[in-house]
C-alpha positions in Angstrom: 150.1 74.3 97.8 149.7 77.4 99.8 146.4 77.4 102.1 144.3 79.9 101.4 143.2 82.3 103.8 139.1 82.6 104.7 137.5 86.6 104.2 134.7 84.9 106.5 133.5 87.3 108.8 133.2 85.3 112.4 129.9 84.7 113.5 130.6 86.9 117.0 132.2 89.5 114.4 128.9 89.2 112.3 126.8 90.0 115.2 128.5 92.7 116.4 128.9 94.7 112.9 126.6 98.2 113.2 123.0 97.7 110.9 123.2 100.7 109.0 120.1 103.0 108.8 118.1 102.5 105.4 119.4 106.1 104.7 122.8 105.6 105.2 122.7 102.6 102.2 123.3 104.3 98.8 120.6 102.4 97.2 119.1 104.1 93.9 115.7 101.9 93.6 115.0 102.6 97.6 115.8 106.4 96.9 113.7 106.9 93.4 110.7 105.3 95.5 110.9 107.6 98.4 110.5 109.8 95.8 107.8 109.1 93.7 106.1 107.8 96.9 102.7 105.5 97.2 101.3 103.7 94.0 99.2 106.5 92.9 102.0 108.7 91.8 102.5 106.9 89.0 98.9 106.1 87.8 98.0 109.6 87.7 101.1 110.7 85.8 100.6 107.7 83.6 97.2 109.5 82.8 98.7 112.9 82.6 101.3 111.9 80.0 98.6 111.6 77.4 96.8 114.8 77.9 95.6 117.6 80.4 92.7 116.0 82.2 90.1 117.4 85.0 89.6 116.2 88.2 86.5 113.7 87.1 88.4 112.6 84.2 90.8 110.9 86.1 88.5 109.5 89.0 86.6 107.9 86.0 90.1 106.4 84.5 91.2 105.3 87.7 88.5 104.5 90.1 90.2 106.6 93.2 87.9 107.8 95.8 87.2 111.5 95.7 89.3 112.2 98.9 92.4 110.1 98.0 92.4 111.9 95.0 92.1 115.1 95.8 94.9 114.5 98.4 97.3 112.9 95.9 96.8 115.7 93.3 97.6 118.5 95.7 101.2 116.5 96.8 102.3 115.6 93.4 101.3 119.3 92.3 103.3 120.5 95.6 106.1 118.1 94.4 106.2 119.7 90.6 105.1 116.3 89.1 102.0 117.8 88.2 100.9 122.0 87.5 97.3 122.8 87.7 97.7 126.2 86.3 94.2 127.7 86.9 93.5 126.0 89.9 89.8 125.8 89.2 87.4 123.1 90.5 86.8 122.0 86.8 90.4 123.2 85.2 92.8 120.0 84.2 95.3 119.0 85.3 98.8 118.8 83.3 102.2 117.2 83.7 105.3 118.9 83.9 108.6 118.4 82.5 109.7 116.7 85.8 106.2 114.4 85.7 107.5 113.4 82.4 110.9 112.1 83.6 109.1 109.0 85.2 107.6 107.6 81.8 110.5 105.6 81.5 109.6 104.2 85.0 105.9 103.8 84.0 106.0 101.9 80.8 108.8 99.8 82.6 106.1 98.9 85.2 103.5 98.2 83.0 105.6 95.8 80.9 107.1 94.1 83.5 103.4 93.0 84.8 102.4 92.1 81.5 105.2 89.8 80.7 105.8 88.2 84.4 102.1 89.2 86.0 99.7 89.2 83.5 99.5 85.7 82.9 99.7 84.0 86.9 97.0 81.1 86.8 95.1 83.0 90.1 94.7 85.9 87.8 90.9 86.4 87.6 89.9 87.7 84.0 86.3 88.2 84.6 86.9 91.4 86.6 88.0 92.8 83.3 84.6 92.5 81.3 83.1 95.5 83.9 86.1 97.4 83.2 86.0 100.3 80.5 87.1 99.5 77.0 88.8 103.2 76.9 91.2 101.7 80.0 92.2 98.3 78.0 92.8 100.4 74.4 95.1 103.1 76.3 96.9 100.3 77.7 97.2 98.5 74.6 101.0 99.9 74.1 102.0 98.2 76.7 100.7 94.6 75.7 102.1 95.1 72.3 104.5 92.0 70.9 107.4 94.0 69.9 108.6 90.9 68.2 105.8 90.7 65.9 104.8 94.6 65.2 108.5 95.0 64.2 108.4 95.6 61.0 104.2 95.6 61.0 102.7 99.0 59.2 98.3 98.0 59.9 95.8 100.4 61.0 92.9 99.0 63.3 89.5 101.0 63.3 87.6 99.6 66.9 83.8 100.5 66.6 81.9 99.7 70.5 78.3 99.8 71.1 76.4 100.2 74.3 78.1 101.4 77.9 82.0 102.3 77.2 81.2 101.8 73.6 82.9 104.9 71.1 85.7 104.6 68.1 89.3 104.3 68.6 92.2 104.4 66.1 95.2 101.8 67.1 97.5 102.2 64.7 100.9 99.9 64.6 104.3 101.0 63.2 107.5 99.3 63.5 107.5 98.1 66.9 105.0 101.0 68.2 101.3 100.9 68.9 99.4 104.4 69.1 96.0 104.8 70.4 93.7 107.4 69.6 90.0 108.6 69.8 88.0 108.7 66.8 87.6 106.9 62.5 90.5 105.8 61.5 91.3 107.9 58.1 92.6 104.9 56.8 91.8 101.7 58.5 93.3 98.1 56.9 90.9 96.6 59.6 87.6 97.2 61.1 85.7 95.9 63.9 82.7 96.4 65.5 80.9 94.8 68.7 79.6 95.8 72.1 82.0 97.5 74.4 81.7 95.0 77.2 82.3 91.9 74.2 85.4 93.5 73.2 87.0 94.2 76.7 86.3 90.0 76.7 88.1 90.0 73.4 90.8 92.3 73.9 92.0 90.8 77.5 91.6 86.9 75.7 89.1 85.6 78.1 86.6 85.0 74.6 88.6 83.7 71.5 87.9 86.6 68.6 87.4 84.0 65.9 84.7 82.6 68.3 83.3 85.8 68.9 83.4 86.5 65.2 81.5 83.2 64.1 78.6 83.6 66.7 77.9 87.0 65.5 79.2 88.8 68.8 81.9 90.6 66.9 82.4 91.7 63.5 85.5 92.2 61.5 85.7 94.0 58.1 89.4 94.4 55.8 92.1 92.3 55.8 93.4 89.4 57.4 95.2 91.2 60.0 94.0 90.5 63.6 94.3 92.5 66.5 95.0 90.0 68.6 98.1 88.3 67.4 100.0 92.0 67.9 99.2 92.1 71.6 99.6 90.0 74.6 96.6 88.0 76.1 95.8 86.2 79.3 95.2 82.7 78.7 91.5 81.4 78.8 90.1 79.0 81.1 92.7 79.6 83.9 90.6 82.2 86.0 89.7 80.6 89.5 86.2 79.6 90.1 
């Protein structure tokens, strides 16, 4: 039998191979990054995608510092992520066709930490009962269950009292979830509690059945239940 010959590099070889520069490496993640640069790129587009929003809009939906913001907005506008056409303190701001592009990029994110982030044990779900109920329904399409809205057609109607509290349409069709402001014209299923109980109810850290039985939440319409159409974090694993 023929000996076959060994592609191992020597170690002396090895060492004395040139390290290319991080520029000279044609790597397509390393190169979209450098472009879309630090984390806030994405957030604010992610924002943007849904509608034209003013400068206070988005510090409420993300929580950025007014400087940061202000800084970030006036690169991805110099970038032609984002127009701001009339430039006015109070004016919104819109994304353009090229901010649009990254949606893809955006949803993939979002999924990715729902499915292999979401549900780490260290993951504390009490920081989520001070957070708006407006920021957990707009990010209800990305904790949908593809598997079971498939072939699902239900309309939810989500009444919230007290701070955060308004109405919200979520609306599931084939494999999709939309999620919009205001009475469902329609609804298969309504429910209506305090903002900060339904941010508990919508992330899983308080059981809706429970929630419904002590009188914390109630639930008109069918059978259908919000929760078995989205992904939760599991209950009692936040740390002490």
């Amino acid at each position: 039998m023929a000996k076959q010959r060994s592609t191992a590099i020597p170690l002396a070889a090895a060492d004395s191979v040139a390290i290319p520069k991080p520029v000279q490496v044609f790597d397509p993640v390393a190169r979209a990054l450098e472009l879309v640069g630090d984390r806030w790129t994405l957030v604010l587009v992610r924002h943007l995608l849904s509608c034209p929003l003013g400068f206070q809009e988005l510090r409420r939906r993300t929580g950025i510092a007014p400087r940061v913001l202000s800084a970030r907005l006036r690169k991805l506008v110099d970038e032609g992520w984002v127009a701001h056409p009339d430039a006015g303190p109070r004016s919104p701001y819109v994304v353009t066709d090229k901010g649009r592009t990254l949606e893809p990029m955006i949803a993939a994110a979002a999924r990715w930490w729902v499915h292999h982030a979401m549900e780490d044990r260290g993951f504390d779900t009490t920081t989520f009962t001070e957070t708006s109920a407006q920021s957990i329904l707009e990010s209800l399409p990305f904790l949908l269950r593809e598997d079971r809205a498939a072939k699902a057609r239900v309309t939810f109607e989500i009444r919230l009292e007290g701070e955060g509290g308004g109405v919200w349409t979520v609306r599931i069709e084939d494999g999709t979830c939309i999620v919009t402001p205001g009475f469902a014209e329609r609804a298969d299923v309504r429910y209506t509690c305090q903002a900060r109980v339904w941010c508990a109810v919508a992330v899983g850290q308080i059981d809706a059945r429970d929630a419904i039985a002590r009188g914390g939440l109630s639930k008109e319409g069918g059978r259908a239940a919000l929760d078995d159409y989205f992904h939760q974090i599991p209950r009692g694993e936040a740390p002490e």
